[in-house]
C-alpha positions in Angstrom: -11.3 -2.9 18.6 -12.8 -1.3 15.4 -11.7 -3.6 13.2 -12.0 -6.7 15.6 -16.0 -5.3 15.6 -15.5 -5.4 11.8 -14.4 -8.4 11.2 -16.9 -10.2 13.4 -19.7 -8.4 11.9 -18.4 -8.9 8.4 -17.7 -12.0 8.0 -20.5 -13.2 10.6 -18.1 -15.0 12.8 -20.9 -16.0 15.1 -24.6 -15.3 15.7 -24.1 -15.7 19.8 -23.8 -12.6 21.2 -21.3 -13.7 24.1 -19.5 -15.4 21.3 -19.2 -12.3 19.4 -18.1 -10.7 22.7 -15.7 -12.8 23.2 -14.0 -13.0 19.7 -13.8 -9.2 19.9 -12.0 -9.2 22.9 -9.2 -12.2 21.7 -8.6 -10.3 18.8 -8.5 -7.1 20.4 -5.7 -8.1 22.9 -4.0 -10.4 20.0 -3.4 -7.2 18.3 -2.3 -5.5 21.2 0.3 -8.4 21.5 1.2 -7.6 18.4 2.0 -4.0 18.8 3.5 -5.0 22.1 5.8 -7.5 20.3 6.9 -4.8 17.9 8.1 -2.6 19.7 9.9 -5.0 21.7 11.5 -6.1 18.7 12.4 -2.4 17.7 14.2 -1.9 21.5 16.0 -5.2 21.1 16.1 -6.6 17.4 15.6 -5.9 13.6 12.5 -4.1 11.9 9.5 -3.4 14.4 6.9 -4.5 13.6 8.1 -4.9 9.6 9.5 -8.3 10.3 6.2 -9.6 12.0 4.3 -8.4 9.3 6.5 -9.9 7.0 6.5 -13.5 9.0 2.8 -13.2 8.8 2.6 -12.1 5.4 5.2 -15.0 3.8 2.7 -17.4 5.9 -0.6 -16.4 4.3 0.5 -15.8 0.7 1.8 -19.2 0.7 -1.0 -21.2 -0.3 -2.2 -18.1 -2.6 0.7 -18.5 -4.3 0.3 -22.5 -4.7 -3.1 -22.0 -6.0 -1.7 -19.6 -8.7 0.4 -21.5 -9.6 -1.6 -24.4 -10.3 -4.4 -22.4 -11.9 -1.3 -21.3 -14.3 -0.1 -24.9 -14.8 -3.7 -25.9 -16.4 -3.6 -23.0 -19.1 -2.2 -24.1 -22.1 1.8 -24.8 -23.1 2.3 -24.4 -19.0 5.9 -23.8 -19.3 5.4 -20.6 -20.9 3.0 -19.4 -18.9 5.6 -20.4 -16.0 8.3 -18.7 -17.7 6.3 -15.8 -18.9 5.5 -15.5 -15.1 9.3 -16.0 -13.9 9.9 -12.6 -15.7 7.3 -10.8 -14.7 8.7 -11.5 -11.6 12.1 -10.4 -12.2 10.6 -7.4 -14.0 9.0 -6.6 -11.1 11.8 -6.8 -8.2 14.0 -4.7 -10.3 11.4 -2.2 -11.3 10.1 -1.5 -7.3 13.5 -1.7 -5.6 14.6 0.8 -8.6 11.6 2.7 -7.9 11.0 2.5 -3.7 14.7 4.6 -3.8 14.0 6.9 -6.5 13.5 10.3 -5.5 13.0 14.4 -6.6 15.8 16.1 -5.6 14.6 19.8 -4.0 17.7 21.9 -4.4 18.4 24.0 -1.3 20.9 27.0 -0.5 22.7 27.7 3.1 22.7 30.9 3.7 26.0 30.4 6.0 27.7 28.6 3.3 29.8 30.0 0.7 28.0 31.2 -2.7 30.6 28.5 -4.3 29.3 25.1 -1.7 27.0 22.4 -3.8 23.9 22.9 -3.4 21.8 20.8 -0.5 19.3 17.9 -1.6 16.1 17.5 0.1 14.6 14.4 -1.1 10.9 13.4 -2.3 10.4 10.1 -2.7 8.4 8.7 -5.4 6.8 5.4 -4.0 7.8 7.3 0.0 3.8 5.9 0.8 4.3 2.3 -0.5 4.9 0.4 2.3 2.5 1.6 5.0 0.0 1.4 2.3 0.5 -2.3 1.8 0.9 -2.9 5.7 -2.0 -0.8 6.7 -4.2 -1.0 3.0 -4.4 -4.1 3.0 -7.3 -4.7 5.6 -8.9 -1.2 4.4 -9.2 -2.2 1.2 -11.1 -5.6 1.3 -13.8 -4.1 3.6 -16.0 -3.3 -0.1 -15.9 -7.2 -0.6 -16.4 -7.7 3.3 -19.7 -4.8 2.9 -20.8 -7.4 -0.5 -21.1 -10.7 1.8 -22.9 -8.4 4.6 -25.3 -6.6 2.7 -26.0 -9.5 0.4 -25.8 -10.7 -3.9 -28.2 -7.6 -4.8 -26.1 -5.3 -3.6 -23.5 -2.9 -5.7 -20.5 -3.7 -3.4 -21.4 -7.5 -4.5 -20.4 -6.2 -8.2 -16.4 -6.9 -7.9 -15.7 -4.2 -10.7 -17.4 -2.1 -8.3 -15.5 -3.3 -5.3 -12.2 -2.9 -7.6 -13.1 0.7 -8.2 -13.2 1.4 -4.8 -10.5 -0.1 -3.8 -8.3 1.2 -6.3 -9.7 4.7 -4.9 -8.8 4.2 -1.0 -5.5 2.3 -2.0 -4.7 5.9 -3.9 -5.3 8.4 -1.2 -4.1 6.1 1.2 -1.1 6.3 -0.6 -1.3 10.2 -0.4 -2.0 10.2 3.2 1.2 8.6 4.0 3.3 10.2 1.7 2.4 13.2 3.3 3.1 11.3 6.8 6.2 10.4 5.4 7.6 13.9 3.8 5.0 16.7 6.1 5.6 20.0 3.9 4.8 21.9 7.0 7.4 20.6 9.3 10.5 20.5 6.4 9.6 24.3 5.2 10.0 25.2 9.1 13.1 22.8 9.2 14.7 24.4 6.3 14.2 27.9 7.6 15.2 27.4 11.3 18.3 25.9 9.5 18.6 28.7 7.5 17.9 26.9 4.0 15.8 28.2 1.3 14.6 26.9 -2.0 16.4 29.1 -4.5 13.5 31.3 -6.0 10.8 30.2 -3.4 10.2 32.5 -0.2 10.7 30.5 3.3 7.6 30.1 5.6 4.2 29.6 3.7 5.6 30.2 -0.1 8.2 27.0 0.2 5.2 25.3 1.8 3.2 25.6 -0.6 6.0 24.7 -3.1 6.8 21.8 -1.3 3.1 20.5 -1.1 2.9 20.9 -4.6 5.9 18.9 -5.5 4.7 16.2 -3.5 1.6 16.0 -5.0 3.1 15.7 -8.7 6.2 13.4 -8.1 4.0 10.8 -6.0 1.2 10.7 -8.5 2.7 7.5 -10.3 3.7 6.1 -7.2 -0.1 6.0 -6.0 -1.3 4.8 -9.3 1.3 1.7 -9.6 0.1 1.2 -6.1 -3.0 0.9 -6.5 -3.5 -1.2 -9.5 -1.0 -3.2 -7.6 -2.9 -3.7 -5.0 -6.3 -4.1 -6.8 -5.4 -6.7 -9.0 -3.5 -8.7 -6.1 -6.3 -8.4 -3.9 -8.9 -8.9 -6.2 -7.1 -10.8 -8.8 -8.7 -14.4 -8.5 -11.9 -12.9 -9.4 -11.2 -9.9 -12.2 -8.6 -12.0 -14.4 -9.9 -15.9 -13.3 -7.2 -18.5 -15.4 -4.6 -15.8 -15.3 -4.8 -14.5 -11.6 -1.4 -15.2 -11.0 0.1 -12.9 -12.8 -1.7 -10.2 -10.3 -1.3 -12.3 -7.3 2.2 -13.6 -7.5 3.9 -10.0 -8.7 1.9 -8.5 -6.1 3.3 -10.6 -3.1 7.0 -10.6 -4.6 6.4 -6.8 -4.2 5.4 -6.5 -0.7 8.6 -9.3 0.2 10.7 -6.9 -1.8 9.7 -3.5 0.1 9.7 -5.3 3.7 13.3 -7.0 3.0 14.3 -3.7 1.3 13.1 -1.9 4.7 14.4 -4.7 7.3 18.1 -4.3 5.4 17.9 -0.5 5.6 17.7 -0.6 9.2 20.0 -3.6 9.7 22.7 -0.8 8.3 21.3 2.0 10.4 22.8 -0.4 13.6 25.9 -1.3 11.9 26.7 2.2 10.6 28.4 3.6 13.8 30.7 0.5 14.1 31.6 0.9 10.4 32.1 4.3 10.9 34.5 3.5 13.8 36.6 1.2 12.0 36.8 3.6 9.4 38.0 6.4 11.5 40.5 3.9 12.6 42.0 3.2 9.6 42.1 7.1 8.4 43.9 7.5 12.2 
């Protein structure tokens, strides 16, 4: 309802109050739907609501993408620029699938395991806030552009440096917030000591807390910065780099299809592990 208020206000949607009313309330229940239709799909199907945001986000980057694309084609010597772009491309769906499963690996001791047993790997990861960033971020961080075409051309937020500035900023401790969602120091040190792990050197309770608090501050730091130019430039590309906004626009998009694909297949072989697993047993039997 918030952001349905938003949004009408905003973007001045209509001047009628009833009308206003109204469009509040359609867009209220259409997200509701949406929720709705998400967790349907995570009872019966494939990715919650992942695989409706992805429907809906192939949908609108479309014709972004055609209009990079053309704005690219009308630089000079095209076919570089397209072929320049092509391996950016590349670049970029190696580096983020590379880097969505990289991880810090906190070494932990059981203390009912012999002195001799590996040790047991409790991972951080380093991009662990990506995706809810992108799915959530994505409305949060255009509402310094939305705040310009409310408040009018004299105002700062109408400056787009500005705007970029503060969306880089929210896009970074959004990033935080989730990673912190994602990996709760709090909850693993009390998992790890009602499990009877310890970090070796670090005290359970409060003291591998704090350790794990700090660690997650450090290893996530690139993660939120990548993210957030990431998201800057894609959001705000058309107006920061003009000729060349495709280069922000397009990586950017290839990103988010790359995280929500990576995400869909993870849980596609969640389901089919136990039936793998079966026929493995089978075969060992």
């Amino acid at each position: 309802m918030i952001q349905a208020v938003t949004l009408v206000i905003g973007l001045h949607l209509t001047s009628d109050i009833l009308q206003a009313i109204a469009v509040i309330i359609i867009l209220t229940a259409g997200s509701l739907f949406v929720v709705w239709m998400g967790y349907m799909n995570m009872e019966f199907g494939i990715g919650g609501t992942i695989t409706i945001v992805l429907f809906n986000m192939v949908t609108m980057s479309l014709p972004n993408l055609k209009k990079a694309v053309q704005g690219i084609t009308t630089l000079g010597h095209p076919a570089f620029w397209i072929v320049a772009l092509v391996l950016v491309g590349i670049l970029a769906i190696v580096f983020w699938n590379a880097f969505g499963h990289a991880y810090y690996p906190v070494k932990t001791i059981n203390t009912s395991m012999p002195s001799s047993a590996k040790p047991i790997i409790v991972p951080i990861g380093l991009n662990s806030g990506a995706m809810m960033t992108y799915m959530i971020g994505m409305a949060l961080l255009m509402f310094p552009t939305m705040i310009g075409s409310f408040l009018g051309r004299d105002s700062i937020f109408a400056n787009v440096y500005f705007d970029a500035i503060i969306s880089g900023l929210l896009a970074f401790g959004l990033f935080y917030f989730f990673a912190f969602m994602q990996f709760n120091p709090k909850e693993q040190a009390k998992q790890l000591r009602n499990s009877n792990n310890y970090v070796l050197g670090i005290r359970p309770g409060k003291p591998t807390q704090e350790y794990l608090k700090q660690k997650l501050l450090r290893v996530s730091f690139w993660g939120a910065l990548l993210n957030a130019i990431q998201l800057t430039l894609g959001l705000l590309g058309n107006q920061l780099l003009g000729k060349f906004a495709g280069f922000a626009v397009i990586p950017m998009n290839i990103v988010m299809l790359v995280m929500f694909m990576t995400g869909i297949k993870d849980q596609l072989l969640t389901l089919l592990f136990p039936s793998r697993y079966e026929k493995l047993m089978k075969k060992e039997g």
